[in-house]
LUMMI-731421 format. One line per 5 residues: number of its first residue (from 1); their letters; for each residue y, x, z of N, C-alpha, C, O. Coordinates in steps of 0.001 Angstrom, whole numbers, plus 500000, padded with zeros to 6 digits. Each point is the difference from the previous one (the first is absolute). Layout:
<dopas>
NUM) A) Y/X/Z/Y/X/Z/Y/X/Z/Y/X/Z ~ ...
</dopas>
This chain:
<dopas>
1) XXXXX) 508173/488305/517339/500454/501378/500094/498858/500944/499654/498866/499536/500125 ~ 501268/501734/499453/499349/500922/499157/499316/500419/500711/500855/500379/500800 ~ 497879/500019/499811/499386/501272/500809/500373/501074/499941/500128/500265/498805 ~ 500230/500835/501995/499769/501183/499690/498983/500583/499813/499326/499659/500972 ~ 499901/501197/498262/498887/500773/500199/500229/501260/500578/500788/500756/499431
6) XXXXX) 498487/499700/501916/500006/501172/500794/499097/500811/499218/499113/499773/499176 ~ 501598/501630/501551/499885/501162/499043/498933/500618/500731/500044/500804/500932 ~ 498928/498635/498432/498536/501251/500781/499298/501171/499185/500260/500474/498894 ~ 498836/499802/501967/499789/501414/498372/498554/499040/499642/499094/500616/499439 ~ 500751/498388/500770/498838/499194/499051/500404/499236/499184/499416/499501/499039
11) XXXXX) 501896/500349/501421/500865/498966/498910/500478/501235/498642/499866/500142/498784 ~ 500713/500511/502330/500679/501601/498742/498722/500153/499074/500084/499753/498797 ~ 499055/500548/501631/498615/500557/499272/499222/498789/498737/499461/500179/498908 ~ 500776/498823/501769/499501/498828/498907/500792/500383/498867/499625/500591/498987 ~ 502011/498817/501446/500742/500255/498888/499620/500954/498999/499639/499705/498861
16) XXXXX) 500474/501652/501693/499637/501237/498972/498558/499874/499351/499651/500430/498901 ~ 499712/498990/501888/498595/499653/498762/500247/499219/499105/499635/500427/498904 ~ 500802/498665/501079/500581/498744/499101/501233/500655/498787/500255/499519/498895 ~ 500240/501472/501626/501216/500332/499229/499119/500878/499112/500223/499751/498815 ~ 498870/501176/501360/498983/500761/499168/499161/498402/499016/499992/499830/498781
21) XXXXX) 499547/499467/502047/499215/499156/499015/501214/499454/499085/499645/500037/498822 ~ 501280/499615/501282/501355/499947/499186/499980/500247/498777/499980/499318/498976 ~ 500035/502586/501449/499826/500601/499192/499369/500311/498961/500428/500404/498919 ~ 498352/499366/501490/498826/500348/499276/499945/498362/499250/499661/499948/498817 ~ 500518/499380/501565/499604/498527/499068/501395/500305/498550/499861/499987/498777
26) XXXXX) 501305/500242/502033/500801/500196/498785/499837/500925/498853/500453/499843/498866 ~ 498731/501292/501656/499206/500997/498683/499281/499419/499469/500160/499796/498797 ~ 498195/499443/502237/498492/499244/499021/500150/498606/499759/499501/499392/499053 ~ 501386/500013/502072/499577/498691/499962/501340/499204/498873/500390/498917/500435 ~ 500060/501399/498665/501023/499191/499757/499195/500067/498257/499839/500968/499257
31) XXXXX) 499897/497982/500612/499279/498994/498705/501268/500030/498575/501122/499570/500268 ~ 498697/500765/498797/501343/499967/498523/499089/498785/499439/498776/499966/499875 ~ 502426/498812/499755/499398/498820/499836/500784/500125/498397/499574/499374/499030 ~ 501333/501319/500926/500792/500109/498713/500581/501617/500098/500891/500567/500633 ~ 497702/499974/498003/500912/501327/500097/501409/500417/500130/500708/499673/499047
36) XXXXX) 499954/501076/502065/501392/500536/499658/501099/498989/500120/501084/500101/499425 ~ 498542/498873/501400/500441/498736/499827/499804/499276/501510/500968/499895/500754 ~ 498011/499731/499532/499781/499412/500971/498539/500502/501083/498891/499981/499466 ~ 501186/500302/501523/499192/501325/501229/499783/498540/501025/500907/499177/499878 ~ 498265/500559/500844/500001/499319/501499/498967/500881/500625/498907/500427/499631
41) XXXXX) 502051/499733/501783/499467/501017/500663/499464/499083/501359/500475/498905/500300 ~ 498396/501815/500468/499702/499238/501184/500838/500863/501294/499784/499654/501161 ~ 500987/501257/498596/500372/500148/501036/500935/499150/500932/500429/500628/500967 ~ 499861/498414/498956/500665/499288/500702/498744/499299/500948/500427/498879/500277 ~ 498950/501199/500006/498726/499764/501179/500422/500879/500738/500313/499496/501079
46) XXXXX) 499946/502128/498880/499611/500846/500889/501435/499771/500122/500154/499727/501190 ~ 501104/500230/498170/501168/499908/500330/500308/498290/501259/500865/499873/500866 ~ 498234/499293/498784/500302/498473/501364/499438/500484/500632/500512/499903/501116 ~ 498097/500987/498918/499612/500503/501331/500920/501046/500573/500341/499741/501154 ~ 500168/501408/498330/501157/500163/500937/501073/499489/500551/500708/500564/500833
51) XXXXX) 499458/498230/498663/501200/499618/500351/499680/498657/500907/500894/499323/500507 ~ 497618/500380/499628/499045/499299/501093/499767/500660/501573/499899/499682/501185 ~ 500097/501610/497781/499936/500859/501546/501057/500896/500694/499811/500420/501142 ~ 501216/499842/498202/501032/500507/500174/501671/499065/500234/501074/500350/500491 ~ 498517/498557/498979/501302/499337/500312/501353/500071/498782/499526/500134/498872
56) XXXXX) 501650/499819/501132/501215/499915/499473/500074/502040/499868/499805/500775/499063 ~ 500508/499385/502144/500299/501462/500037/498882/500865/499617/500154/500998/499296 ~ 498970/498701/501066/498765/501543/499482/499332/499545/498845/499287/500823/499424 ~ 500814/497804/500027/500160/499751/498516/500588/500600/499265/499494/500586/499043 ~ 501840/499402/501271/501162/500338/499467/500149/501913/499333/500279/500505/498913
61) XXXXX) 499287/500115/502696/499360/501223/500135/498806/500444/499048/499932/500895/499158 ~ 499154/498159/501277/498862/500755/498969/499791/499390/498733/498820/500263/499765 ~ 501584/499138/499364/500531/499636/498924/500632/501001/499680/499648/500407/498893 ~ 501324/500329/501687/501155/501098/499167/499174/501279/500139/499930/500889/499152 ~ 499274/499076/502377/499314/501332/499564/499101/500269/499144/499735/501090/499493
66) XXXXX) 499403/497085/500211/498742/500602/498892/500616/500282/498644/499411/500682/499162 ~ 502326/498540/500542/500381/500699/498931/500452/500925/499565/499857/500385/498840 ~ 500936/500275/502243/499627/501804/499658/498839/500984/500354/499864/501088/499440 ~ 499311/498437/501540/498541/500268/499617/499204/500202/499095/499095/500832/499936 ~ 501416/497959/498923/499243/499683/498783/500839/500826/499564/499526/501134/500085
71) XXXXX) 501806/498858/499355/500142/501202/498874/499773/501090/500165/499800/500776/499065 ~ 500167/499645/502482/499628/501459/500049/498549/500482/499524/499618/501065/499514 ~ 499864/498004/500740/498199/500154/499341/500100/499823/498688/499308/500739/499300 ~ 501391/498455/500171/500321/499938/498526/500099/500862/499245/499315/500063/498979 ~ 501480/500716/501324/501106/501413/499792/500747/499516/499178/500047/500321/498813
76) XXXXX) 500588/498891/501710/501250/498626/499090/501148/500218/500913/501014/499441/499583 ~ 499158/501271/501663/501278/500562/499905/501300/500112/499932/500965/499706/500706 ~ 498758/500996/497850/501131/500345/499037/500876/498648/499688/501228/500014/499917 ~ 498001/498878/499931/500151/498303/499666/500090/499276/501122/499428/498911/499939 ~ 501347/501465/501505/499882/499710/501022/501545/499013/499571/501003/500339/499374
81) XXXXX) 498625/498367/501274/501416/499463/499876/499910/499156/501677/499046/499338/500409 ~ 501742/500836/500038/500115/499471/501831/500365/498781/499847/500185/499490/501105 ~ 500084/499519/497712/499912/498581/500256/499201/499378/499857/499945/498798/500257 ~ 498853/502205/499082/498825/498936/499743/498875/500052/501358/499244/499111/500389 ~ 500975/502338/500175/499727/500136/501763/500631/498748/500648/499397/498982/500341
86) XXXXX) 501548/501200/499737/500854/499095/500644/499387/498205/499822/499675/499219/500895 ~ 500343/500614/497857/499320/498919/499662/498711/499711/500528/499840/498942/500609 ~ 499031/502017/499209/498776/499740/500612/500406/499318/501483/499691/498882/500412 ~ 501228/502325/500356/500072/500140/501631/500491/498333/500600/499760/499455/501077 ~ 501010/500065/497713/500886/498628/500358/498670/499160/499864/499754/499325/501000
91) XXXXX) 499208/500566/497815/499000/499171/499964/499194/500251/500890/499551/498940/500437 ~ 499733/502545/500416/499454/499708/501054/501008/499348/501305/499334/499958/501034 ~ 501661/499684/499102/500727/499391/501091/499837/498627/499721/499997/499216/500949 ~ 499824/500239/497531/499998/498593/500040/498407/499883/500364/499794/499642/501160 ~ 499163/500576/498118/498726/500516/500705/499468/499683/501064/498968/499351/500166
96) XXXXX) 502040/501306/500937/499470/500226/501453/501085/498659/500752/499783/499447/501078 ~ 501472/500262/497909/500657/498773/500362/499051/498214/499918/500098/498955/500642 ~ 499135/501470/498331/498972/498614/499530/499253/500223/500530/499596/498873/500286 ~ 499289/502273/500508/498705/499584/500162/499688/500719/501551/499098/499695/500780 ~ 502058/501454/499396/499632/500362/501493/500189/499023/501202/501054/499688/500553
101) XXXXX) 497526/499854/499749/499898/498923/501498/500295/498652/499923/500387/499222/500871 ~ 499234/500528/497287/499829/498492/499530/498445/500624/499528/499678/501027/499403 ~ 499449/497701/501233/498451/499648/499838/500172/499111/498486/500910/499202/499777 ~ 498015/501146/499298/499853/499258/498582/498656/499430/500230/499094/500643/500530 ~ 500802/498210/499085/498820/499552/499735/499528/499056/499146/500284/498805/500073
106) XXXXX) 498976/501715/499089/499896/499265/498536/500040/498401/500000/500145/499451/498908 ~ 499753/499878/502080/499674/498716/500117/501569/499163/500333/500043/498772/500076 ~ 501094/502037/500087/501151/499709/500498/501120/499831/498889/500375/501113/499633 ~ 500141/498072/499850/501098/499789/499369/500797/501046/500353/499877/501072/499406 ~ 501023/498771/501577/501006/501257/500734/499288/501425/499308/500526/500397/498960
111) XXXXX) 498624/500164/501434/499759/500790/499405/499814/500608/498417/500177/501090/499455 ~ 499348/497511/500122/500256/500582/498649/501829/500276/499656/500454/500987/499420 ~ 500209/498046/501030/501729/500059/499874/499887/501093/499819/500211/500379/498848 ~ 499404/500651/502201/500886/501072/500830/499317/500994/499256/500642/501017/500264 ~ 498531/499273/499039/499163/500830/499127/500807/500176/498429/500320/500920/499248
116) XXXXX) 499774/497582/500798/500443/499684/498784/501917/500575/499702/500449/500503/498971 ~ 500365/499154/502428/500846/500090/499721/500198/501702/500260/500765/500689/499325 ~ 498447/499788/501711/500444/501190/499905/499125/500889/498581/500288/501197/499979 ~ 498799/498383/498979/500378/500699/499356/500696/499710/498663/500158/500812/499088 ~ 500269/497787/500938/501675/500472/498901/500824/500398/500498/500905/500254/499205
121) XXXXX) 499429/500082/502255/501436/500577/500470/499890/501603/499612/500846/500628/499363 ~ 498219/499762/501039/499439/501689/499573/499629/499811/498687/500609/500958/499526 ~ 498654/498339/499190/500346/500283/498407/500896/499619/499879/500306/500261/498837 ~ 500592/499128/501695/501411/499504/499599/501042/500988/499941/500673/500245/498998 ~ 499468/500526/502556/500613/500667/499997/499810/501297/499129/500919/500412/499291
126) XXXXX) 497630/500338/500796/499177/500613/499274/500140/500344/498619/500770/500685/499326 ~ 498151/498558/500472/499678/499962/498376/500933/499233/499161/499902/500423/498848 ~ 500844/498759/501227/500865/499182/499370/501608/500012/500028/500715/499543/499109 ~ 499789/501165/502273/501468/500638/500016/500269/501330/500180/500856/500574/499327 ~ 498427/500026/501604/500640/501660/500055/499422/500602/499336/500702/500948/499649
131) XXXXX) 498119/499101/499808/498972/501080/499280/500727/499714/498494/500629/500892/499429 ~ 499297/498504/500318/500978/499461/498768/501392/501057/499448/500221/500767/499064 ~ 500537/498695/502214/500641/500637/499652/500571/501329/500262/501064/500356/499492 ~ 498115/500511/501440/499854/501160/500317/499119/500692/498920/500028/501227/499914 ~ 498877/497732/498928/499885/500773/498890/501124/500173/499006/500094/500967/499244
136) XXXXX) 501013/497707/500835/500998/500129/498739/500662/501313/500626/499772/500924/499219 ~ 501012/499552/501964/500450/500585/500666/499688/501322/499383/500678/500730/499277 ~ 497932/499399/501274/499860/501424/499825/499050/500840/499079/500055/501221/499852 ~ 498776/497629/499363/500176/500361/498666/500503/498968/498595/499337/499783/498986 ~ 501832/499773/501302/500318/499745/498756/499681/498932/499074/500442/499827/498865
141) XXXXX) 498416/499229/502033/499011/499089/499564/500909/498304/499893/500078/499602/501162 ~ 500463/499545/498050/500500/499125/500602/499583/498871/500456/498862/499598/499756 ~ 502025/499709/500992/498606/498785/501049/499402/499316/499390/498852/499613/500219 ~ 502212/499995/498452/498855/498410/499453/498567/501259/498793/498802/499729/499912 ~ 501799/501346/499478/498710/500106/500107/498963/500649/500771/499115/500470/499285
146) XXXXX) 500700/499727/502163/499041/500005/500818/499456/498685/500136/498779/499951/500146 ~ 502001/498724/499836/499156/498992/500142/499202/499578/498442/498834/499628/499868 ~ 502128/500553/499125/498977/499740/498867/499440/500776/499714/499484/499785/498903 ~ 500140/501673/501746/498489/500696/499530/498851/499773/501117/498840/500409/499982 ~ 501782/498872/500924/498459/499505/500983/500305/499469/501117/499254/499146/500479
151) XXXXX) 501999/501280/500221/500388/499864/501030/499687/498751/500416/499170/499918/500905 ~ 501232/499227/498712/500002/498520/499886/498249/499109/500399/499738/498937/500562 ~ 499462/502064/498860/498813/499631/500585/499179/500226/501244/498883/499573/500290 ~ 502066/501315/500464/499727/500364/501413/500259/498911/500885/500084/500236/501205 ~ 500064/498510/498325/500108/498490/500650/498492/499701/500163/499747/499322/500996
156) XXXXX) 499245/501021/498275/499126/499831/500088/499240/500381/500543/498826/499630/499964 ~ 501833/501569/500963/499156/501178/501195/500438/498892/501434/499274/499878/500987 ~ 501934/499469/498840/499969/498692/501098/499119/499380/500830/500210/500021/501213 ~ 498872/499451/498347/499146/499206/500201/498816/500827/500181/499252/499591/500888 ~ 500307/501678/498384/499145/500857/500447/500257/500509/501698/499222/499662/500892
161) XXXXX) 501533/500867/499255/500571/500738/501213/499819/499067/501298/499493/500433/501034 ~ 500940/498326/498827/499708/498772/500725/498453/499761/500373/499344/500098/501038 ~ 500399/499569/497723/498316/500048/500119/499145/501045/500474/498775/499880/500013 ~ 501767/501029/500333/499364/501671/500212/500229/499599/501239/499190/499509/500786 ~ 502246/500774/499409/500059/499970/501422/499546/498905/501298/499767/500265/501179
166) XXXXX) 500210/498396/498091/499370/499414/500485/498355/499798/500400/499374/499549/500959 ~ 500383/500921/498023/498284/500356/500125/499475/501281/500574/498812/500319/499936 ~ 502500/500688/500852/499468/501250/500468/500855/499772/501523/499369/500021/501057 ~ 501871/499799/498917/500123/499960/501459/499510/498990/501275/499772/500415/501137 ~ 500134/498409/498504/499667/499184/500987/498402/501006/500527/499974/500504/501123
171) XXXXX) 499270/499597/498268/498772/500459/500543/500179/501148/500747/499566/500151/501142 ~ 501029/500608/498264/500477/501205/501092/500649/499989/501210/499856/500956/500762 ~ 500915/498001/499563/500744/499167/500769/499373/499727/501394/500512/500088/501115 ~ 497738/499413/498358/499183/499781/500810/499976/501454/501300/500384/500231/501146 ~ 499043/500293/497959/499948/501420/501142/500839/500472/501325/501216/500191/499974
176) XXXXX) 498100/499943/500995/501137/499674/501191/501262/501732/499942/501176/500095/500349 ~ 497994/500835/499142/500612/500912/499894/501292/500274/498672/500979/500747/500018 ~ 498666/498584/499218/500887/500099/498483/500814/498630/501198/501030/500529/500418 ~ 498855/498170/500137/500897/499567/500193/500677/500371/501394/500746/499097/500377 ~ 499197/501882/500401/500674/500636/500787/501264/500606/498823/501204/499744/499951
181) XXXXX) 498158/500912/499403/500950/501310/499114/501372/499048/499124/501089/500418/499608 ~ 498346/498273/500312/500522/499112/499173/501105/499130/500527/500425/499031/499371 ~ 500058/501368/501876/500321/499444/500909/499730/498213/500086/500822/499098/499834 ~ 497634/500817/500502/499673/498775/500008/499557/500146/501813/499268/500836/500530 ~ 501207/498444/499862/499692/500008/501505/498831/498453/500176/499031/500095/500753
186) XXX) 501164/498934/498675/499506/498682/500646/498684/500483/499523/499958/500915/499177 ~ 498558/498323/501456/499103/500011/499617/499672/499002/498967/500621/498939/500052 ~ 498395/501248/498901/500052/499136/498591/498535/499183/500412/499525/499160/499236
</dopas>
């Protein structure tokens, strides 16, 4: 059964730092590996850490707020579409469903599973079914060619994301305070 994560204002307050670092990685930190074509962004670190520290629901929550957050800083707006909010808000719930008050540790089979599977369930759902077709939707773009101008190579951000995350959360994990927030109760 799921933990809940309780609503403190150190828990509230993490979140909102994390939802700013979000932010800001999705402006500097996102790498063009194929002009106009293919982008990998690191924000999905600061997005498992909210959803490490926030759970299903304030995943869910701050996921949708850093995405109208972000367009409002954007001044993108005008290009506001509420399913792709919506979308973020559902991937921070799976997020905080995979990793809030499950311990990872690089040395553990189980853990890699659970890294692994939660992130094709989020590019799956993501990058490979709704974004898709919420671009044919609403501009006009059609699916097979989003996958034959690049799409298709975002299989290869797979195994990155895994490897990231595996090589950044377990250590953080350690900390008795990040694993309070994490809802990790046992001692490691």
């Amino acid at each position: 059964m799921q933990k809940k994560s309780v609503f403190t204002i150190q828990r509230i307050t993490t979140i909102a730092m994390l939802i700013a670092l979000s932010i800001v990685i999705k402006r500097l930190g996102t790498i063009t590996i194929i002009p106009g074509l293919l982008k990998v962004s690191f924000a999905f670190v600061a997005n498992t850490l909210i959803g490490m520290v926030g759970g299903p629901f304030w995943g869910f929550v701050g996921l949708a707020a850093g995405d109208v957050i972000g367009m409002a800083l954007s001044g993108g707006m005008g290009q506001f579409i509420i399913w792709f909010t919506l979308l973020e808000a559902v991937q921070g719930a799976l997020y905080g469903y995979f990793y809030y008050g499950n311990e990872l540790d690089a040395k553990e089979p189980k853990s890699w599973l659970r890294v692994t599977l939660a992130t094709l369930a989020i590019m799956l759902l993501g990058t490979f079914i709704v974004t898709p077709i919420l671009n044919w939707i609403y501009n006009g773009v059609p699916i097979l060619a989003q996958y034959a101008s690049g799409r298709i190579f975002k299989v290869f951000e797979i195994p990155v994301r895994v490897l990231v995350t595996m090589a950044l959360i377990p250590p953080l994990q350690k900390i008795p305070e990040v694993r309070r927030l994490m809802g990790l109760t046992r001692k490691k």
